[in-house]
N, C-alpha and C positions, 0 to 999 in steps of 0.2 A: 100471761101466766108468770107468777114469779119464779124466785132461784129456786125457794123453801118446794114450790108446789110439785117444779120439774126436777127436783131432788136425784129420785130413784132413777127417772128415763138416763139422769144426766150419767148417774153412777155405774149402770148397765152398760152404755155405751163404751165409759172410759174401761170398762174388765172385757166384753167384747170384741174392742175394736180388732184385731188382729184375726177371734171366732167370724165375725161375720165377713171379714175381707177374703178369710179362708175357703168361706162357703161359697159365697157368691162367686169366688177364681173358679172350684170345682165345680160349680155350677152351670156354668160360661164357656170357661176356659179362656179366659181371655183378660190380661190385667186390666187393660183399659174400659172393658164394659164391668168385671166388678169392682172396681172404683165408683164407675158413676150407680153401677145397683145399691153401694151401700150409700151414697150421698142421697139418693131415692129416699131409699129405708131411713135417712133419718127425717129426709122431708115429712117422710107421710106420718112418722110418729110424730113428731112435735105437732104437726098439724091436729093428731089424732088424740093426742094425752088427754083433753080434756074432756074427751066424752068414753076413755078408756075406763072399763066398769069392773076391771081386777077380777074377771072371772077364769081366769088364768094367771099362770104367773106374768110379770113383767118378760123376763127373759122369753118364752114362749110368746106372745106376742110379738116384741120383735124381730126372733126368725121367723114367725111366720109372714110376716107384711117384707123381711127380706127373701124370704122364699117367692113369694108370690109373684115380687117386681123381677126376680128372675126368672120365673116363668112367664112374663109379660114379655120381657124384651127378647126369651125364643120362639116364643109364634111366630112360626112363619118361613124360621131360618134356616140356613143347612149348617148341617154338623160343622165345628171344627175341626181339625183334623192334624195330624204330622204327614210329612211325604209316605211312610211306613205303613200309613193305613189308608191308604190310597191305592192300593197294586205291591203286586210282586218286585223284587229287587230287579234293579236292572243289571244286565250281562254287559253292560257297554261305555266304559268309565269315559273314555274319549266321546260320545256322543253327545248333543244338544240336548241338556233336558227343559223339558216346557216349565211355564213358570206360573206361579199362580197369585191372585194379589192375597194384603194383608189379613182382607175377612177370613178366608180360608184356613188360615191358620192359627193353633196352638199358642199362646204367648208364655213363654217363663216369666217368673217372677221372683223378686229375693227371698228367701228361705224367709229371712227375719222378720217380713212382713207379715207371714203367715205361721209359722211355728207358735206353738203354745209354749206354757210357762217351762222353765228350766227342767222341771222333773218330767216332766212329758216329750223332752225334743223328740226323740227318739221315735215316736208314735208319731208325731207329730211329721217327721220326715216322711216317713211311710204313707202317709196319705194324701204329700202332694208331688211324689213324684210323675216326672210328666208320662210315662208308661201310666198309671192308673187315671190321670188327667185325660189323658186320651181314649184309654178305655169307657171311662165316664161318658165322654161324647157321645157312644155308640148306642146310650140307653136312651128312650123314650124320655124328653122330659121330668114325667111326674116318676117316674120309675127313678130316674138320678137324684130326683125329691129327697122318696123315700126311705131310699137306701142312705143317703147322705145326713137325712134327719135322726135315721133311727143307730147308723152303724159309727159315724165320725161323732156325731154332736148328739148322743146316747139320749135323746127323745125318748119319751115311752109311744109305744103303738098308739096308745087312747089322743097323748100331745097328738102326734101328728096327724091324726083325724083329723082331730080340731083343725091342726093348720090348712089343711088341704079340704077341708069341707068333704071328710068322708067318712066312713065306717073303717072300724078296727080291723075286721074282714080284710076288707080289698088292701088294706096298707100290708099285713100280713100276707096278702097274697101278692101285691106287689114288688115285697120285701124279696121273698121266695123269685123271681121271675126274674129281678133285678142283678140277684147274685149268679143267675146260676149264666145269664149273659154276660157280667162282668165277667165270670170265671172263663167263657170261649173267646172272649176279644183282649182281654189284659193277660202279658206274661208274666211268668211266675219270675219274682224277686226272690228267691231263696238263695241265690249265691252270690249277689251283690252287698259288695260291701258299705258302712254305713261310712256317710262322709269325714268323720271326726275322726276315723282310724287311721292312724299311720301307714298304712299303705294307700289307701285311697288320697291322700294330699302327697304320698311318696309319686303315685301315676301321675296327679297334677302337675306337678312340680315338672315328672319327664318329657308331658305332654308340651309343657310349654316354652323348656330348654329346646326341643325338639325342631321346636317351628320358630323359635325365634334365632336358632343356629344356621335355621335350614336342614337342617339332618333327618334327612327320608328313611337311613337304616334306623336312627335313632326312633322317628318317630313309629316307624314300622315295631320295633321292640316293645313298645308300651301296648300293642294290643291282641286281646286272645286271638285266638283262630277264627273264633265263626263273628267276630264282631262287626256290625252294622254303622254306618253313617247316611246320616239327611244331613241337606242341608235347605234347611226352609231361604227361600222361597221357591225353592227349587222341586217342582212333582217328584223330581227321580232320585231315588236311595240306592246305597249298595248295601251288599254283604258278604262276608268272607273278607281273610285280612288283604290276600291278594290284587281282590276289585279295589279294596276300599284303598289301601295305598297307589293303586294306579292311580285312581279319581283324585285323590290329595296332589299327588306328585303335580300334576297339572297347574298348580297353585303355588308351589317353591317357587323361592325367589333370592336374593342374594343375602347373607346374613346378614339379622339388623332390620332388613325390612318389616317384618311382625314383632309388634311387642306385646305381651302379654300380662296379665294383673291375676293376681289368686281369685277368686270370689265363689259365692254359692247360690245356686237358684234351686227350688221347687227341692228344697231338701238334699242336693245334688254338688259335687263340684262341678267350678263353672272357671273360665277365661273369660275375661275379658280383654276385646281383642282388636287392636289397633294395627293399620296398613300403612307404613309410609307414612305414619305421621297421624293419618289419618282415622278416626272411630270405624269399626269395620262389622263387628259384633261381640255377639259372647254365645262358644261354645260350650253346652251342656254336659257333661260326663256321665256314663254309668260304670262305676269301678268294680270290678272282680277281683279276687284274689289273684289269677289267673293273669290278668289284664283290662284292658279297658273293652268294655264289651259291647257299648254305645258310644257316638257323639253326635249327636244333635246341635248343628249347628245354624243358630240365628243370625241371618245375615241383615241385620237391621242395626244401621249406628246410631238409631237415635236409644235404644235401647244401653249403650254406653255410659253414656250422660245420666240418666235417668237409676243405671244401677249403681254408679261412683257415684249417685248422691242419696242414698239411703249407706245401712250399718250394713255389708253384705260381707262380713267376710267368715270364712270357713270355720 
């Protein structure tokens, strides 16, 4: 095939690229399988361009062949998950929590990979924070389809038939099923503030004087009352500010030891977070006016490397 014939595939790709890395994340949940679902999606289009018969648009075509390979690589699988949606808060910040490996879990990703164009950030945050990422997990497959197809990337009913080989019916009745489980497993974000505000880089900012001081009242100040910590890879979460600074304090160390970097994931402020020298992770924030009301923190260093080398910052 020439340049001239793959024109249009070529041009979709380069205005999607960011849409379909976005879908394929909430799809998954997981940066490292939608990478490889969108390198899928382009295999099987170029493969496919030439006997493509434009009976749909371009763009509809290619979410559906990336829907699909994302539906392909969850047969079978179990959810992903955060420690949060796994069981109730633990009572016991000194205790051993069990540990789980990588599949299990949730992976952040940089904001910038997946946010849309400038006039959209804002929506565009909102729909990959890891709170609705995780909710997403808890839906049936083709239910996360549909809702994803028709609610984030404004498909019509009739497109996504098509894509899913089904009647306008069941997508609609899908539709309906899809939200009103999102609505029992996802908390409500109404008083979380959006990353770009001044107070929410004000939290980051104390979060990470905080720990890199060593300062346990300090870091205690920066969060509301009823606020929750994970730390993946770890099953066991806290909540309440009480637990959640017992369970930290466990981890102070002398100042200097932790350094820390601004950054942003899943629409979210984020640390990037060094031990001794050493890549250690990057914690997640959910900022309140109030205080900080989440940390989610990834205890994965190679996740370091990988976000100092994209455009990540807040």
């Amino acid at each position: 095939m020439g340049a001239t014939e793959t024109g249009p595939l070529t041009d979709l790709f380069e205005r999607e690229r960011r849409g379909l890395l976005g879908h394929c994340y909430r799809m998954l949940g997981s940066w490292d399988d939608a990478e490889d679902a969108v390198q899928e999606t382009y295999l099987r289009a170029w493969r496919g361009w030439a006997t493509f018969e434009h009976r749909s648009s371009v763009r509809v075509w290619v979410y559906r062949i990336a829907t699909n390979a994302c539906l392909t690589m969850l047969a079978g699988r179990h959810r992903r998950a955060l420690p949060s949606g796994l069981g109730p808060p633990s009572t016991d910040p000194a205790g051993e929590p069990g540990v789980a490996g990588a599949e299990a879990w949730i992976q952040p990703i940089p904001t910038s990979l997946v946010t849309p164009d400038p006039a959209a950030v804002v929506l565009g945050r909102e729909k990959v924070r890891l709170a609705l990422i995780a909710g997403l997990q808890c839906l049936p497959a083709n239910q996360r389809a549909v809702l994803l197809l028709r609610e984030v990337l404004a498909f019509s009913a009739a497109e996504v038939a098509e894509m899913l080989d089904t009647t306008v019916a069941a997508v609609k009745s899908s539709l309906q099923r899809a939200r009103l489980r999102l609505d029992e497993v996802s908390p409500s974000q109404d008083d979380v503030v959006e990353p770009t505000e001044p107070r929410a880089r004000e939290l980051l900012d104390l979060y990470m004087a905080a720990w890199e001081r060593s300062d346990m009242a300090a870091f205690e100040r920066t969060l509301r009352a009823d606020a929750t910590l994970e730390a993946v890879p770890s099953r066991t979460w806290f909540a309440g500010k009480e637990t959640c600074v017992a369970f930290a304090a466990r981890f102070l160390d002398e100042p200097g030891a932790w350094r820390m970097l601004p950054g942003s994931a899943n629409g979210q402020p984020a640390a990037l977070t060094w031990f001794r020298g050493e890549p250690f992770g990057i914690a997640v924030l959910t900022p309140a006016e109030d205080g900080i009301a989440r940390i989610t923190l990834f205890g994965d260093p190679g996740l370091v490397s990988r976000f100092s080398a994209r455009s990540w910052t807040v």
